[in-house]
C-alpha positions in Angstrom: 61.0 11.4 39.6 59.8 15.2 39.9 59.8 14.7 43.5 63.2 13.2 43.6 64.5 16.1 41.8 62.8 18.5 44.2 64.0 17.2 47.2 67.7 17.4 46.1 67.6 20.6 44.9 66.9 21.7 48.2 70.1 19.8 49.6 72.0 21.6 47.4 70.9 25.0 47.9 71.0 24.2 51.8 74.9 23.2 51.4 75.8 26.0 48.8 73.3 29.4 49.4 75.4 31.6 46.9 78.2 29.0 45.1 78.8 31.5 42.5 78.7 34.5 44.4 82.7 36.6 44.2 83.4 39.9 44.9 79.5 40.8 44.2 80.6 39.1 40.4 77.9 36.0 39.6 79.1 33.3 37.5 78.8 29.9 36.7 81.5 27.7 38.7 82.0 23.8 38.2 80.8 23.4 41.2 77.1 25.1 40.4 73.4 23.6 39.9 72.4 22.5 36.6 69.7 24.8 36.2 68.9 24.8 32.0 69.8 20.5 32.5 66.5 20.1 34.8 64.3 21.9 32.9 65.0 20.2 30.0 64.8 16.8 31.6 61.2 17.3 33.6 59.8 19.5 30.6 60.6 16.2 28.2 59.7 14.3 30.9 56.6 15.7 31.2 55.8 16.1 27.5 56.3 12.3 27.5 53.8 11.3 30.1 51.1 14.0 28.2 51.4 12.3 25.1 50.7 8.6 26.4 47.4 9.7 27.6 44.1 11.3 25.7 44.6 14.4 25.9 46.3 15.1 22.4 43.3 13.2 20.5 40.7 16.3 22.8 42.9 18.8 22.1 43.0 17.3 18.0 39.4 17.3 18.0 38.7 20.8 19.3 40.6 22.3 16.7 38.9 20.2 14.3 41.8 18.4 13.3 40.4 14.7 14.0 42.9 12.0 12.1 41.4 10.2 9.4 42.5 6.3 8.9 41.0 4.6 5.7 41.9 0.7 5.9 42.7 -1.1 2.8 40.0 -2.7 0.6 39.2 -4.5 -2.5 39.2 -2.2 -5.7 35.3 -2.6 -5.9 34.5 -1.8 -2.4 33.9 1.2 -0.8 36.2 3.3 1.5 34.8 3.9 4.6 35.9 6.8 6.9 37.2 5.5 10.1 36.8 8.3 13.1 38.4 8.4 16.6 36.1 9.6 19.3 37.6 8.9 22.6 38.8 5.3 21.1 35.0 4.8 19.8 35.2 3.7 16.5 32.8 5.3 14.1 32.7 4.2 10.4 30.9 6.1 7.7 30.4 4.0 4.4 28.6 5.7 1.5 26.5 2.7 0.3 24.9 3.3 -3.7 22.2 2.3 -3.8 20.6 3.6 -0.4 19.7 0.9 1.7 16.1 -0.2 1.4 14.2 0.9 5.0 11.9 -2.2 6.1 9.2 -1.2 8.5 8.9 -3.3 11.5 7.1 -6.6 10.6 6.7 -5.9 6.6 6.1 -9.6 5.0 8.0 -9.3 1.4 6.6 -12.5 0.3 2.8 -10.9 0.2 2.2 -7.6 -2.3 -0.8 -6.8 -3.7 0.5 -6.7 -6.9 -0.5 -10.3 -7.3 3.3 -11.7 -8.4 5.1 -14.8 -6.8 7.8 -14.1 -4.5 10.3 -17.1 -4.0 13.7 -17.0 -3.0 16.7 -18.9 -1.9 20.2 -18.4 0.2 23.3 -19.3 -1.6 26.8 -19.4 -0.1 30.3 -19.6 -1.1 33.5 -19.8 0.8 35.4 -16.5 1.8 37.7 -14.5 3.4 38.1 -13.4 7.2 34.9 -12.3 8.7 36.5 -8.5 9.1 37.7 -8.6 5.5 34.1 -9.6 3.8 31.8 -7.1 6.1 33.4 -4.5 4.4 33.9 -5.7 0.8 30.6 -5.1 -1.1 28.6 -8.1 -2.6 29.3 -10.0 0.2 25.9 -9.8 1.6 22.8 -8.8 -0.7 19.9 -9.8 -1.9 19.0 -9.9 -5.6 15.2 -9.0 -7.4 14.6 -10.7 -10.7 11.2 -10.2 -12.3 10.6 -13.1 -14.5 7.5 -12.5 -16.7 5.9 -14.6 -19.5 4.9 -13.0 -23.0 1.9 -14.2 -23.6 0.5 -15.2 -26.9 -2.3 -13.7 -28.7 -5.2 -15.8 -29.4 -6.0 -16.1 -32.6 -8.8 -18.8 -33.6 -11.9 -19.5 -33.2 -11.9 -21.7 -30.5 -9.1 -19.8 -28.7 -12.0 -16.3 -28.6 -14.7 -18.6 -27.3 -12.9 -19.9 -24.1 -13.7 -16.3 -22.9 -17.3 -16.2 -24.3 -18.9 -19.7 -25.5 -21.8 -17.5 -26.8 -19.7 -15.5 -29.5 -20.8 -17.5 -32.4 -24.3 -17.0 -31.9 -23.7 -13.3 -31.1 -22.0 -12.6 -34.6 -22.5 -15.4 -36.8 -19.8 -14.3 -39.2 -17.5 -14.4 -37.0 -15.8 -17.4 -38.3 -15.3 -16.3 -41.3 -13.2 -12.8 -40.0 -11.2 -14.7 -37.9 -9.9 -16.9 -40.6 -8.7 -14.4 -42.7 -7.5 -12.0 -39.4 -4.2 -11.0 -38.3 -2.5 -10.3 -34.9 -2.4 -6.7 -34.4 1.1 -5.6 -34.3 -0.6 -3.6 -31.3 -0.7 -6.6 -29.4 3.0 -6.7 -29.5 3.4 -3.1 -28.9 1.2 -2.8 -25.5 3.4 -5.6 -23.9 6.3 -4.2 -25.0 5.4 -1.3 -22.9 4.2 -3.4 -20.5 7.6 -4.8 -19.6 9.3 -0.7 -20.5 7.0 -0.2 -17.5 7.9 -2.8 -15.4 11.9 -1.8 -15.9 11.2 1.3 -15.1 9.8 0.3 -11.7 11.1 -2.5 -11.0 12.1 -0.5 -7.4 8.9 0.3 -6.8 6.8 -2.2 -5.6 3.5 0.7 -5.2 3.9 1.4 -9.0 4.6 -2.1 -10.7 2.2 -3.6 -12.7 0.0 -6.0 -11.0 -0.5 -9.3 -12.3 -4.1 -8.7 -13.1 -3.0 -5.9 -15.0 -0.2 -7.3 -16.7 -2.2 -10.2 -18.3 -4.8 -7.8 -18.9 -5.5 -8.4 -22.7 -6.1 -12.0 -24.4 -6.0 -10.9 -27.8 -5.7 -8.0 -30.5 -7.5 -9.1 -33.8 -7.2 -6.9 -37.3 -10.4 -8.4 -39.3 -11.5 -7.3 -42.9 -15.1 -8.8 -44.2 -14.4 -10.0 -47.9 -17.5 -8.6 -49.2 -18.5 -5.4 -47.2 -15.1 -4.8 -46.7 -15.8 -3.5 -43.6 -12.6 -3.5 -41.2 -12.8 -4.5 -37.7 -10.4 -4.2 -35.0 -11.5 -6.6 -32.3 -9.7 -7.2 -28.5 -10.5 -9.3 -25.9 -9.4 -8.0 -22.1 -11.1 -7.6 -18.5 -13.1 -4.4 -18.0 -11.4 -1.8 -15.3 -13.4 1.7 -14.3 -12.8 5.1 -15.1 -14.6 7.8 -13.8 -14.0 11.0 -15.3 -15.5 13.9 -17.6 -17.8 16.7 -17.1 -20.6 19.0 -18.8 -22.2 22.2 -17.3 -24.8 21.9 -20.2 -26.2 18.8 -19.2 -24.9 18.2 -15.4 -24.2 22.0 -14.0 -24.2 20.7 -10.3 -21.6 18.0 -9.0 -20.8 16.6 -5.6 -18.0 18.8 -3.6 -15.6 15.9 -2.8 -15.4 15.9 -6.9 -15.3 19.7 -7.8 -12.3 19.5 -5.0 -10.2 16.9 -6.2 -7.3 16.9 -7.6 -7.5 13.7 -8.8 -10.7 13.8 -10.7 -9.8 14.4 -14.4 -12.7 16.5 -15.8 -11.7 16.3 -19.4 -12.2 13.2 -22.0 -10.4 13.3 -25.8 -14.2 13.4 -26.9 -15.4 16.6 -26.7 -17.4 19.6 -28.7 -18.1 23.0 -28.3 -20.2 24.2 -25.5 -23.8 25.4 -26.4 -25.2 26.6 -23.3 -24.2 29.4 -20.7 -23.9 27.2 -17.4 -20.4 27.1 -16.3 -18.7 23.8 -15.9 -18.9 23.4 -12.5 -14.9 21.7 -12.2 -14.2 25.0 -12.7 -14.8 26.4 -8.9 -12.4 23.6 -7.9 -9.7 24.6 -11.0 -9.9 28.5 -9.6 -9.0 27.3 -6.2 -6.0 24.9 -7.1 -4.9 28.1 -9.8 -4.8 30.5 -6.4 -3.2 28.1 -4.6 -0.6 27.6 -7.3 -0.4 31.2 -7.7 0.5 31.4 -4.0 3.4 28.9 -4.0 5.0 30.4 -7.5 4.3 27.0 -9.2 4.6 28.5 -13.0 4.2 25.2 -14.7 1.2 24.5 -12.6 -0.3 28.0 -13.1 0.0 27.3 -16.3 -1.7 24.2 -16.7 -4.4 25.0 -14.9 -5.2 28.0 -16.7 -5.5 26.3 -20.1 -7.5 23.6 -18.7 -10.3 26.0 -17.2 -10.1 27.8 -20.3 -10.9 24.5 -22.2 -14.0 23.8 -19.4 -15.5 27.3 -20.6 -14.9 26.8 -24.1 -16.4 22.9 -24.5 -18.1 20.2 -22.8 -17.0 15.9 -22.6 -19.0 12.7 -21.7 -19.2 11.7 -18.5 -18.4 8.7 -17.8 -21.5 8.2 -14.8 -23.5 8.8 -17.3 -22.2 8.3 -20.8 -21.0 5.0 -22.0 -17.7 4.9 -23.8 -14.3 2.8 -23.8 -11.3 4.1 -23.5 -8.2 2.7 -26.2 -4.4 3.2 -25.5 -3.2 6.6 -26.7 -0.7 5.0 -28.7 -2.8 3.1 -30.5 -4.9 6.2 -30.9 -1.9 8.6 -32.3 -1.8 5.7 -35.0 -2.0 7.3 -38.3 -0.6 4.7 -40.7 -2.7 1.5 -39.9 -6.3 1.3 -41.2 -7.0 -0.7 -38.1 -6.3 1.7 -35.8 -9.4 3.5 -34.3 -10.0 7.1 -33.8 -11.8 8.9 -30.7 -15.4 8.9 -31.8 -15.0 5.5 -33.5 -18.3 2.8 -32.8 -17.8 -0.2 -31.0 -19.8 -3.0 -30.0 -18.9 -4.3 -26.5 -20.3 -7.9 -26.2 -20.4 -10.1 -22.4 -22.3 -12.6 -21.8 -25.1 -12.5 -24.2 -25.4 -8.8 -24.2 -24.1 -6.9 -26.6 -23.2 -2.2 -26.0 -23.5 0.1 -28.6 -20.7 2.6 -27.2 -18.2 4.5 -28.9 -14.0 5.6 -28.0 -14.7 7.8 -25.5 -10.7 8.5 -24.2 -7.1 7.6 -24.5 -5.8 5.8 -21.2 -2.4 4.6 -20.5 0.0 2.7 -22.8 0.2 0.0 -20.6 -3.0 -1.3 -20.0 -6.1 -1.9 -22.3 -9.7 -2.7 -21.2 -11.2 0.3 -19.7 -14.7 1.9 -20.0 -17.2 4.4 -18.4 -18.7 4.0 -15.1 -22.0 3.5 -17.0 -20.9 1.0 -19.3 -19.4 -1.3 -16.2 -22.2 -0.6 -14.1 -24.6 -2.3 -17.3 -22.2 -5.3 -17.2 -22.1 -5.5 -13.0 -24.5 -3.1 -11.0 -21.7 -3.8 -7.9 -19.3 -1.4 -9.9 -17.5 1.5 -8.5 -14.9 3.5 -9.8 -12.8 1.6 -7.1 -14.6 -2.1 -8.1 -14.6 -3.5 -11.8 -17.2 -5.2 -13.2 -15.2 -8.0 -14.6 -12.2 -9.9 -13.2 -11.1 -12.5 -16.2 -10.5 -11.7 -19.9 -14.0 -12.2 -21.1 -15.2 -8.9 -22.2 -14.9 -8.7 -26.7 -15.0 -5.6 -27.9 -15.0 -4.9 -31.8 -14.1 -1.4 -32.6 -15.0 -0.1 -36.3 -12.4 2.0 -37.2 -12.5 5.4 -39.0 -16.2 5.3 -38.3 -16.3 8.6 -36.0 -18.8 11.2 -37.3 -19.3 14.9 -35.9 -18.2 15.1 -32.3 -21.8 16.6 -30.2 -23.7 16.0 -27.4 -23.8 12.4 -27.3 -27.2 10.7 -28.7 -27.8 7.1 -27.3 -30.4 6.0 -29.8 -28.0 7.2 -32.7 -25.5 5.9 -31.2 -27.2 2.2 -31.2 -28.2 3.2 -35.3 -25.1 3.1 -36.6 -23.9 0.6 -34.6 -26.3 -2.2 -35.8 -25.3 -0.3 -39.4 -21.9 -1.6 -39.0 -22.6 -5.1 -37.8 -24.9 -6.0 -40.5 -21.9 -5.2 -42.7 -19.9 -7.9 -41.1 -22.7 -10.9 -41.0 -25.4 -8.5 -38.4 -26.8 -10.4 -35.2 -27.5 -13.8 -34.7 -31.1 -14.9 -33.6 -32.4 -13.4 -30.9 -29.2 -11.1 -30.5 -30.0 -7.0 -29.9 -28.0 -4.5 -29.2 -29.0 -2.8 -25.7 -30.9 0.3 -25.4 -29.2 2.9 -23.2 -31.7 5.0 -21.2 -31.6 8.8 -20.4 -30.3 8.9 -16.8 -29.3 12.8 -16.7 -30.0 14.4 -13.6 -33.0 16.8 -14.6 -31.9 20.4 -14.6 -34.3 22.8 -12.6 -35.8 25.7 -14.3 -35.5 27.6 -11.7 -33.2 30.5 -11.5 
């Protein structure tokens, strides 16, 4: 058409050089060339053809004006953004709750926290296939814990499915189980328990496992009728804990520990230090205070700080070396039940046909129960690590005397079994052949050397 338009206008001007040329006057005669006419026409023409191809949408996008289309939906589904790029369709759906990344040949159906995993596929009818992919709900997968509150054993013959040989152990037993009670404890821990579970229930590295879950058979509050003596007795597994230190009696530990961030040198039984070796945690503490100095971590400058003044000021068991068992801090803060024990408290810890003098050594978590020293798990199962416990089922009874504790000090083994077998005889002592179980000095011996 341009061309057309071209060529004519030089037939004209080749018939016609100067049409409107009088008297050396210009104007416009009814004979003369259309100039404004043809402009107009090839400019619209032109503008017509540009707008048909992609040039618009380029020149659109490099002034950042791209056009934005959102596509109806369903009042409960998202709205996705809908870009053009060069007739490439790009659609950007904010999704709430972020998509769940699965690496590359992940098995759900296998954790190692020890729960079942079944599932199933249901399906209903629907819309068009281009309707449902973008309505939300139309294609998910649903995670429903089911757990089973268990109930606390309560009888006789219920405790000795764990241990056969209880009876023999503490031949009054029978007696102090007739007359016991379900701690309201019991109740509590699962409770938090399941609080626990809901709060994780996304994260499958921080769930309970199922060992730990059913971790305690019973929680028994026990009164003898004639001593009066109370007894709070539980029946769990046996898990590891490895912390605690004393410059007094151990002034030298391995470097992997004094550098750990992990290792907790502190236990809730502790007394004043008596001698002038520093703890040795504290070279590790100073290093992770610089370092938190260095990064402007307040809070952490902070609590660092009071913990290394708390290593100068006192010393705690160790738990390689010291055998303890560690209660629940919430049954711990307790301070209206008679039944609740103290830090300091004696207990008896009873597998097998052994029987531990021990006492509460440290508050653990308030959703587990059943956890002791590395020297009291180590008595029970030489194999034990801090990383490997001693015993896998539910037979370990311990019976905790509570408000026993006396003056918090350097722990004394042999005292420690002396009141113990006090407390027994108050609620039917030993049966025959029964003794409680000497614990042995194992202390490193400290050098005299300076």
């Amino acid at each position: 058409m341009v061309v057309y338009l071209l060529m004519r206008f030089k037939t004209i001007m080749a018939l016609n050089p100067t049409p409107y040329k009088i008297d050396g006057v210009k104007r416009r005669t009814p004979n003369s060339f259309p100039w404004v006419t043809v402009f107009f026409a090839v400019s619209a023409l032109v503008l017509g053809i540009t707008i048909l191809t992609p040039i618009p949408e380029k020149i659109r996008r490099r002034l950042g004006l791209e056009r934005k289309v959102t596509p109806p939906s369903r009042k409960d589904a998202p709205n996705p953004d809908v870009i053009y790029k060069d007739r490439v369709v790009e659609k950007k759906i904010l999704v709430r709750p972020q998509y769940y990344e699965v690496k590359k040949g992940t098995d759900v159906s296998k954790t190692s926290r020890g729960f079942d995993y079944k599932y199933e596929i249901q399906e209903k009818a629907g819309r068009s296939a281009s309707s449902e992919r973008e309505t939300d709900g139309t294609y998910e997968a649903s995670l429903t814990f089911s757990i089973v509150r268990p109930e606390a054993a309560r009888r006789l013959d219920e405790l000795i499915k764990q241990n056969p040989d209880l009876p023999q152990i503490l031949p009054g037993l029978e007696n102090l189980v007739e007359k016991s009670r379900v701690s309201p404890f019991f109740k509590n821990l699962y409770d938090n328990k399941k609080s626990r579970l809901k709060l994780y229930a996304n994260r499958f590295d921080r769930v309970l496992t199922k060992r730990n879950y059913f971790d305690c058979e019973t929680m028994l509050e026990m009164e003898h009728s004639q001593s009066k003596r109370k007894v709070f007795l539980f029946q769990t597994d046996m898990d590891v804990v490895s912390d605690g230190s004393d410059g007094d009696r151990v002034p030298r530990m391995p470097d992997k520990i004094v550098n750990s961030a992990n290792y907790q040198p502190f236990t809730s039984y502790g007394w004043k230090k008596t001698g002038e070796v520093e703890n040795p945690m504290i070279t590790g503490w100073n290093k992770m205070l610089a370092e938190a100095k260095a990064k402007g971590n307040s809070s952490e400058v902070k609590r660092l700080s009071a913990g290394i003044a708390d290593l100068r000021r006192r010393s705690f068991l160790i738990a390689e070396y010291d055998p303890f068992v560690v209660i629940p801090v919430f049954i711990l803060q307790d301070r209206e039940s008679a039944w609740a024990p103290n830090v300091g408290d004696y207990v008896a810890v009873i597998h097998g046909k052994k029987v531990y003098p021990a006492i509460v050594g440290d508050g653990g978590p308030n959703f587990k129960i059943g956890e002791a020293s590395l020297r009291m798990a180590k008595a029970l199962n030489p194999k034990s690590t801090p990383y490997t416990a001693p015993v896998s089922g539910l037979g370990v009874t311990y019976i905790v005397f509570p408000r026993t504790s006396g003056t918090w000090k350097v722990p004394d083994y042999s005292s420690w079994k002396t009141e113990c077998a006090k407390l027994i005889d108050e609620i039917g002592g030993l049966g025959e052949g029964y003794e409680l179980h000497e614990w042995s000095n194992t202390l490193p011996k400290i050098s005299k050397e300076k």
